[in-house]
N, CA and C atoms as an extended XYZ file, in Angstrom:
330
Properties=species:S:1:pos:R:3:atomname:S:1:resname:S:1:resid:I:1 pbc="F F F"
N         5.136        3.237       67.281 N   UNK     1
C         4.243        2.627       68.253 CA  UNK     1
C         4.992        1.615       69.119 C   UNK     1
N         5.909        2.456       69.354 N   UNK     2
C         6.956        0.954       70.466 CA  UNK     2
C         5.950        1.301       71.630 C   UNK     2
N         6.165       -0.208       72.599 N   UNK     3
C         5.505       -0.333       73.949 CA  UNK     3
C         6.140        0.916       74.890 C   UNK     3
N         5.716        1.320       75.408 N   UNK     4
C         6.154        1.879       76.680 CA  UNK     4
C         6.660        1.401       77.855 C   UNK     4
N         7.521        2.108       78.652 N   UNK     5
C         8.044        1.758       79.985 CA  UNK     5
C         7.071        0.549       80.879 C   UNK     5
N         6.227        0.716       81.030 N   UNK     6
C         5.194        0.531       81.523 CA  UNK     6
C         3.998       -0.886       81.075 C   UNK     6
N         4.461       -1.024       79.785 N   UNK     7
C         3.455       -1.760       78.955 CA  UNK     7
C         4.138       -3.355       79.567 C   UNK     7
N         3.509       -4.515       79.345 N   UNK     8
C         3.543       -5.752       79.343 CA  UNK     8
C         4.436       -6.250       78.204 C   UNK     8
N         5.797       -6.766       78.757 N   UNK     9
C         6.693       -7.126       77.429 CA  UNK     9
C         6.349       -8.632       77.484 C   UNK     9
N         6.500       -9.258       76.154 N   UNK    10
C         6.745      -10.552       75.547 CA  UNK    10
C         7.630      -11.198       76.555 C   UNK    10
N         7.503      -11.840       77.524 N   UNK    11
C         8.822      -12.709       77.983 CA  UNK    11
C         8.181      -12.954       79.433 C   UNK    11
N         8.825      -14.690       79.243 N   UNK    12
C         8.183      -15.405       80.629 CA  UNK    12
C         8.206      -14.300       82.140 C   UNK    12
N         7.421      -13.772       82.800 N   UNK    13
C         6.840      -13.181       84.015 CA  UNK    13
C         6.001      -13.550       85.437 C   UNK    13
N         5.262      -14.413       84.511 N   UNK    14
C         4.168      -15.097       85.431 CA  UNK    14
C         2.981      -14.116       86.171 C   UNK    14
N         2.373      -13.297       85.049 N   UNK    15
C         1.080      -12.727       84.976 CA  UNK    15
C         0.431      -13.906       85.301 C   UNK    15
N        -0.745      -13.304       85.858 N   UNK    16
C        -2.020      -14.012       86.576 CA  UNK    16
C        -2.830      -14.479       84.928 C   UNK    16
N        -3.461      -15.424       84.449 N   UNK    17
C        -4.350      -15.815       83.640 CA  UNK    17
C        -5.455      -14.695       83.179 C   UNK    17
N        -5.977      -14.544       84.382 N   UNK    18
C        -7.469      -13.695       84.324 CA  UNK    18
C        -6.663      -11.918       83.615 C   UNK    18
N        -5.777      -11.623       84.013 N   UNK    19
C        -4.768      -10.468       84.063 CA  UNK    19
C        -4.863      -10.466       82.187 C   UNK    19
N        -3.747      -11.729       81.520 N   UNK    20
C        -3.288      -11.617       80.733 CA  UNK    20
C        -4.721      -11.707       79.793 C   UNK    20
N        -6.077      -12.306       80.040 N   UNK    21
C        -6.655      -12.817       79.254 CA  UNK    21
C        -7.789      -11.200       79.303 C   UNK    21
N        -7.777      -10.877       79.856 N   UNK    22
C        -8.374       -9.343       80.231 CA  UNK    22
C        -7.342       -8.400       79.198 C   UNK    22
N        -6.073       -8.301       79.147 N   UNK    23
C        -5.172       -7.470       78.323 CA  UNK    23
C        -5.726       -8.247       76.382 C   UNK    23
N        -5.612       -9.374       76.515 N   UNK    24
C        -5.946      -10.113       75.063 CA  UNK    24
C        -7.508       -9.467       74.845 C   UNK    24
N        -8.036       -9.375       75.444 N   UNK    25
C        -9.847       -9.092       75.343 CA  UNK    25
C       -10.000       -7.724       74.686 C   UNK    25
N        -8.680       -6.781       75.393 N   UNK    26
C        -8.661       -5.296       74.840 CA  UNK    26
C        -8.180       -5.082       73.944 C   UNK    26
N        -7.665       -5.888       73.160 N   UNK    27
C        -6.730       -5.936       72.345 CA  UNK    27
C        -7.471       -5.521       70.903 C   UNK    27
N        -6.983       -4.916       69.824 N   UNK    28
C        -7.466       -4.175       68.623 CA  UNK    28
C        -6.370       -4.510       68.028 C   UNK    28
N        -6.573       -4.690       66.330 N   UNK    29
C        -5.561       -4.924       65.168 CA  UNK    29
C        -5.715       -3.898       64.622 C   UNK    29
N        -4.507       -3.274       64.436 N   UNK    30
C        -4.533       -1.796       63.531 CA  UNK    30
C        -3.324       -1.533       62.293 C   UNK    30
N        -3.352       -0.849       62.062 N   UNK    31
C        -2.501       -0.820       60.820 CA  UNK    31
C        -1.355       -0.198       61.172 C   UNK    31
N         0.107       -0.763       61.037 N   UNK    32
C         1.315       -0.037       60.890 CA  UNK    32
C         1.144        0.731       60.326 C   UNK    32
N         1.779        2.394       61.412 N   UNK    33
C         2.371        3.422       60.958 CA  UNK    33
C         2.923        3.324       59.380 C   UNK    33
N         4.122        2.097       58.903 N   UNK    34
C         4.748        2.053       57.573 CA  UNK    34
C         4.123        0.825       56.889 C   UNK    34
N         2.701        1.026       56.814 N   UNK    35
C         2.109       -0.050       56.062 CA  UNK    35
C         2.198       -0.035       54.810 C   UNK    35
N         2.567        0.880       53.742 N   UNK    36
C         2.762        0.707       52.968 CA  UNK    36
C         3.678        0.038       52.383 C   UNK    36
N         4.592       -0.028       53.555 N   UNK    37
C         5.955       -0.903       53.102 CA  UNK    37
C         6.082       -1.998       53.213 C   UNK    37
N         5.224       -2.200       54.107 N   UNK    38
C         5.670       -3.631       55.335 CA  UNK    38
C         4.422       -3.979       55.310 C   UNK    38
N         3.375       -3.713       54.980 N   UNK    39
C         2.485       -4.506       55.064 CA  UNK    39
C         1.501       -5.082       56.633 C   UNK    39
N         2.109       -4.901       57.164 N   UNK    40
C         2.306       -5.163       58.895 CA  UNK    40
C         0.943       -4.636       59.432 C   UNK    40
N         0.161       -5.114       60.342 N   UNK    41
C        -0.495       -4.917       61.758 CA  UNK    41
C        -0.403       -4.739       63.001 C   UNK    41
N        -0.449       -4.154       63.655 N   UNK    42
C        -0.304       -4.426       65.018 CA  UNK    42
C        -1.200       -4.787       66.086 C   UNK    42
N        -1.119       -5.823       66.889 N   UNK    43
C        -2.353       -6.091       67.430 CA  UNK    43
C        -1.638       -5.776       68.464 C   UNK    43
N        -2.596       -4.420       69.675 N   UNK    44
C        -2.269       -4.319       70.731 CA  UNK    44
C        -3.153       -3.739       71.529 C   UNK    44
N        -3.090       -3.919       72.955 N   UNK    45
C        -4.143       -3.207       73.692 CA  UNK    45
C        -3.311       -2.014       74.588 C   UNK    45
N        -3.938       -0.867       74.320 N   UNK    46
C        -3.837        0.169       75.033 CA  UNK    46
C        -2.286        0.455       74.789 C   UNK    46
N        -1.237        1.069       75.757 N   UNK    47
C         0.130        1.099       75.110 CA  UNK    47
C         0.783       -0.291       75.131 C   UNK    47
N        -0.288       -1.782       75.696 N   UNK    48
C         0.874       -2.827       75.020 CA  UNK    48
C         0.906       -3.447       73.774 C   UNK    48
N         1.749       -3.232       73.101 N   UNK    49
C         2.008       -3.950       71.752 CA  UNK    49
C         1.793       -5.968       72.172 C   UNK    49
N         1.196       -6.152       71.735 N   UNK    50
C         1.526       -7.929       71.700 CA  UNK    50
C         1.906       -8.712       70.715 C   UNK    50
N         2.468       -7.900       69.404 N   UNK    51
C         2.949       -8.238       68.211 CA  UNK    51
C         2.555       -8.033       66.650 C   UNK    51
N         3.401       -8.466       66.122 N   UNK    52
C         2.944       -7.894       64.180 CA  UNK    52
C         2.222       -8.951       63.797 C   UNK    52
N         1.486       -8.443       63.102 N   UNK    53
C         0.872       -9.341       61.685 CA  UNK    53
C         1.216       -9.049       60.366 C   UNK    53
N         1.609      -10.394       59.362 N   UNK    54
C         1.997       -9.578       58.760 CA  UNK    54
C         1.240      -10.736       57.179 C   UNK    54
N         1.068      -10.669       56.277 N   UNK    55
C         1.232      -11.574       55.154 CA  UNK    55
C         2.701      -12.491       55.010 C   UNK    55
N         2.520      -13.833       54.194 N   UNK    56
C         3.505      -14.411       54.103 CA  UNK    56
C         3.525      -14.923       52.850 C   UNK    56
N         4.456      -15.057       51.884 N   UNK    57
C         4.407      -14.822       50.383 CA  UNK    57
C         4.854      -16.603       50.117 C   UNK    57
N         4.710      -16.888       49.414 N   UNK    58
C         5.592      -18.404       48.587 CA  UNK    58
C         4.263      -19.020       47.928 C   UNK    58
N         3.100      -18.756       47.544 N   UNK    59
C         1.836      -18.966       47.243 CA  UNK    59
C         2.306      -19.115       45.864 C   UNK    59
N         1.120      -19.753       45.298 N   UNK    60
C         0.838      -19.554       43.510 CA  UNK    60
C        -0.638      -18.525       43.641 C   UNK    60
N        -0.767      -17.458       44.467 N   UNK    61
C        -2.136      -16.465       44.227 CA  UNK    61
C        -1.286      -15.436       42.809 C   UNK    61
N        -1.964      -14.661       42.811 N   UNK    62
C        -1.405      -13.449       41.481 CA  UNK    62
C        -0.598      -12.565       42.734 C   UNK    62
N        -0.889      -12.327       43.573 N   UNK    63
C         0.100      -11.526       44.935 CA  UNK    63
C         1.028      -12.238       45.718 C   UNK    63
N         1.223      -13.734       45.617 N   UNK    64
C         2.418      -14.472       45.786 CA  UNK    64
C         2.196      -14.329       47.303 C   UNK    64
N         1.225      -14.011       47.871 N   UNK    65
C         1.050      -14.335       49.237 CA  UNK    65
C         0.297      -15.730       49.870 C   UNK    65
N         0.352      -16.490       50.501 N   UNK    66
C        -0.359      -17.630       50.622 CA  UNK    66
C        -0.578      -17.558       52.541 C   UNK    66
N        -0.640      -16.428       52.428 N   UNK    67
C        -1.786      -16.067       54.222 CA  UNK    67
C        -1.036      -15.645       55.018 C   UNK    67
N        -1.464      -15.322       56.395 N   UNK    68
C        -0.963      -14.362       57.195 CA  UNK    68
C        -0.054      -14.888       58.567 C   UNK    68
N         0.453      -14.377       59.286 N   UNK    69
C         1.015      -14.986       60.290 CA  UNK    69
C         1.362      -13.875       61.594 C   UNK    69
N         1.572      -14.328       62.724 N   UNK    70
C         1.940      -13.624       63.619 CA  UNK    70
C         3.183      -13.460       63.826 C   UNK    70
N         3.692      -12.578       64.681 N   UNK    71
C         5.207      -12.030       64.795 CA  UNK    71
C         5.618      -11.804       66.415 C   UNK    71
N         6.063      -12.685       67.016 N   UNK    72
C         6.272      -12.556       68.700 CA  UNK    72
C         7.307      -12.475       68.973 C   UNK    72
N         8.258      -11.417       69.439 N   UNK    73
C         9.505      -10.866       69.662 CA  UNK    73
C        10.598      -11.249       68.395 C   UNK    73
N         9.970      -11.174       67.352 N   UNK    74
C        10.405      -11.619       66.207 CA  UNK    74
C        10.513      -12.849       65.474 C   UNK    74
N         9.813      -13.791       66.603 N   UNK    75
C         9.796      -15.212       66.037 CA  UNK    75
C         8.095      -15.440       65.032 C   UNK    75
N         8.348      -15.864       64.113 N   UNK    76
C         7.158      -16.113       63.700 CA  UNK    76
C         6.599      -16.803       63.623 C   UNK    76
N         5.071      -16.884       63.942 N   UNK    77
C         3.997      -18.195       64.153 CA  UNK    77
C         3.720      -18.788       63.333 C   UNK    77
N         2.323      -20.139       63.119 N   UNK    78
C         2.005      -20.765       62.202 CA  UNK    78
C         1.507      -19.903       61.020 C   UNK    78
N         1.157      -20.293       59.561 N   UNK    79
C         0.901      -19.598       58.767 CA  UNK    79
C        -1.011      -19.880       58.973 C   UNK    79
N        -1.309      -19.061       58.923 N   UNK    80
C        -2.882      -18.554       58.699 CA  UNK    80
C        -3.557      -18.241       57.474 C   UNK    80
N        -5.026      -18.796       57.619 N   UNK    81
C        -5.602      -18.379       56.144 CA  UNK    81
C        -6.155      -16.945       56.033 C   UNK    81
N        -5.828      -16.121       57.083 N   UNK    82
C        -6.772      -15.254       57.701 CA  UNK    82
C        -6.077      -14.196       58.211 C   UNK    82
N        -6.351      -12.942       58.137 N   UNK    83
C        -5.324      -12.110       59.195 CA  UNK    83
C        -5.955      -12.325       60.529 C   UNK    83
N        -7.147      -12.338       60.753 N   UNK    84
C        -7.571      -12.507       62.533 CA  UNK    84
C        -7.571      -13.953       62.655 C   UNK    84
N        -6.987      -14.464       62.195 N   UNK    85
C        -6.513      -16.121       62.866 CA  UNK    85
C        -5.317      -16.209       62.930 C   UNK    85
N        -4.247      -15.098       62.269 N   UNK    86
C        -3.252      -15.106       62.623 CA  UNK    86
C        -2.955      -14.420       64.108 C   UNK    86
N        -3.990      -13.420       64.157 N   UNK    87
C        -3.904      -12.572       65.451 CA  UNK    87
C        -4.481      -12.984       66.623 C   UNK    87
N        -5.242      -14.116       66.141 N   UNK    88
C        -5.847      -14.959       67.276 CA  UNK    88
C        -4.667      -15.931       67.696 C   UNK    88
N        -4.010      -16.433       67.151 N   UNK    89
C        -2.722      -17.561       67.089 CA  UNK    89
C        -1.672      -16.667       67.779 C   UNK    89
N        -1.329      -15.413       67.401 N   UNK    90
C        -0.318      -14.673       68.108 CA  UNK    90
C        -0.807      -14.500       69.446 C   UNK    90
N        -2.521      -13.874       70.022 N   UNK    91
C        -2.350      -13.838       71.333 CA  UNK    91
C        -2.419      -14.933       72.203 C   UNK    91
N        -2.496      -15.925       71.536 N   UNK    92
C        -2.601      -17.153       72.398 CA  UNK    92
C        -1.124      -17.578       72.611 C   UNK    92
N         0.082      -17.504       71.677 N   UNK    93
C         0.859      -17.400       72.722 CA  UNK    93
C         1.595      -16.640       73.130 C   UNK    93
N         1.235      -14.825       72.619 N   UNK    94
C         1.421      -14.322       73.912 CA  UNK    94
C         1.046      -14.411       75.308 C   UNK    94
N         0.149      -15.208       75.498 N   UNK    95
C        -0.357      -15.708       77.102 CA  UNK    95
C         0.622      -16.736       77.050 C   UNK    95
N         0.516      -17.603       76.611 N   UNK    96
C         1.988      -18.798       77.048 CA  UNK    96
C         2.874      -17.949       77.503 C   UNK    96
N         3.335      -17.176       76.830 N   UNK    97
C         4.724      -16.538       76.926 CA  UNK    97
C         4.559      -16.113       78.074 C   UNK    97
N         3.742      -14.829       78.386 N   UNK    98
C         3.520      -14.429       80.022 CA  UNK    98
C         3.171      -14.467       81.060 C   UNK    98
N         2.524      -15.720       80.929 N   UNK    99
C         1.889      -16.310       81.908 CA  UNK    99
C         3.145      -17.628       82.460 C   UNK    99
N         4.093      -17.953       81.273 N   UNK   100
C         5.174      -18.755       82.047 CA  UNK   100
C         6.009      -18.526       83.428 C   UNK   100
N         6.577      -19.488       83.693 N   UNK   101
C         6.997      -18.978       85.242 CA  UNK   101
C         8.625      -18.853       84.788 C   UNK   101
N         9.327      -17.516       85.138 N   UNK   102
C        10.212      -16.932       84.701 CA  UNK   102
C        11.636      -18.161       85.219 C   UNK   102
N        12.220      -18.386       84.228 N   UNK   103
C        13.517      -19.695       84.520 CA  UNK   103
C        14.546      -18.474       85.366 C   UNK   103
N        15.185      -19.276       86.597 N   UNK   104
C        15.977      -18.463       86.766 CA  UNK   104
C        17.578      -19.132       86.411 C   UNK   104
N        18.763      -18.009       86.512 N   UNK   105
C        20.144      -18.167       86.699 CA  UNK   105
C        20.736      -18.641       87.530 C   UNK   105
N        22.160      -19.256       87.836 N   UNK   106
C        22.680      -19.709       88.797 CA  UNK   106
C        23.024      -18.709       89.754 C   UNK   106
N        23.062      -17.322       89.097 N   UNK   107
C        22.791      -15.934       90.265 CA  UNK   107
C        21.339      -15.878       91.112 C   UNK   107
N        20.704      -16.318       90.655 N   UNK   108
C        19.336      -15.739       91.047 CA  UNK   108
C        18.106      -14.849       90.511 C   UNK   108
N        19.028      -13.949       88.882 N   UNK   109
C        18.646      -13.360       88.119 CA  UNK   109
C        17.948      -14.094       87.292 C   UNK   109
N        16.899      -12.986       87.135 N   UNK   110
C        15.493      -13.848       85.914 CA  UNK   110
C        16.094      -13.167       84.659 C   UNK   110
């Protein structure tokens, strides 16, 4: 389930608000293809991926998990008690992220 050519990547752009918050609205949590392994979610709308969910372990539960978290170009978010508060926490800053105004280079390149 990689994004497509086409899809909205993770990284400062400077999408319109109403744009990015319309893509978050469509957005569905579904289960990794290799969930059995990984445990993982994907919350994405239509072909854009906007990141993993995944459990996060160091707990005293009997499953050594102590809640969930989001996954944004591999950096990972706050820890959550919840998988949809983790996925709520991930799209919020996937809008930071794309809605930032892209830094440029001393070339001119973003």
């Amino acid at each position: 389930m990689a994004p497509t050519a086409n899809s909205i990547q993770p990284r400062p752009q400077k999408l319109a608000q109403n744009k990015a918050r319309a893509v978050v609205n469509a957005a569905e949590l579904v289960r990794h293809p290799d969930h059995r392994e990984n445990h993982q979610w994907i919350l994405r709308s239509g072909d854009t991926v906007l990141g993993y969910v995944e459990p996060t372990y160091g707990g005293t539960s009997r499953s050594g998990r102590n809640g969930w978290t989001g996954r944004l170009g591999g950096i990972a978010g706050r820890r959550c008690t919840t998988r949809d508060a983790a996925a709520l926490d991930l799209a919020e800053r996937w809008i930071r992220v794309v809605t930032a105004v892209p830094k440029r280079t001393i070339t001119g390149d973003s």
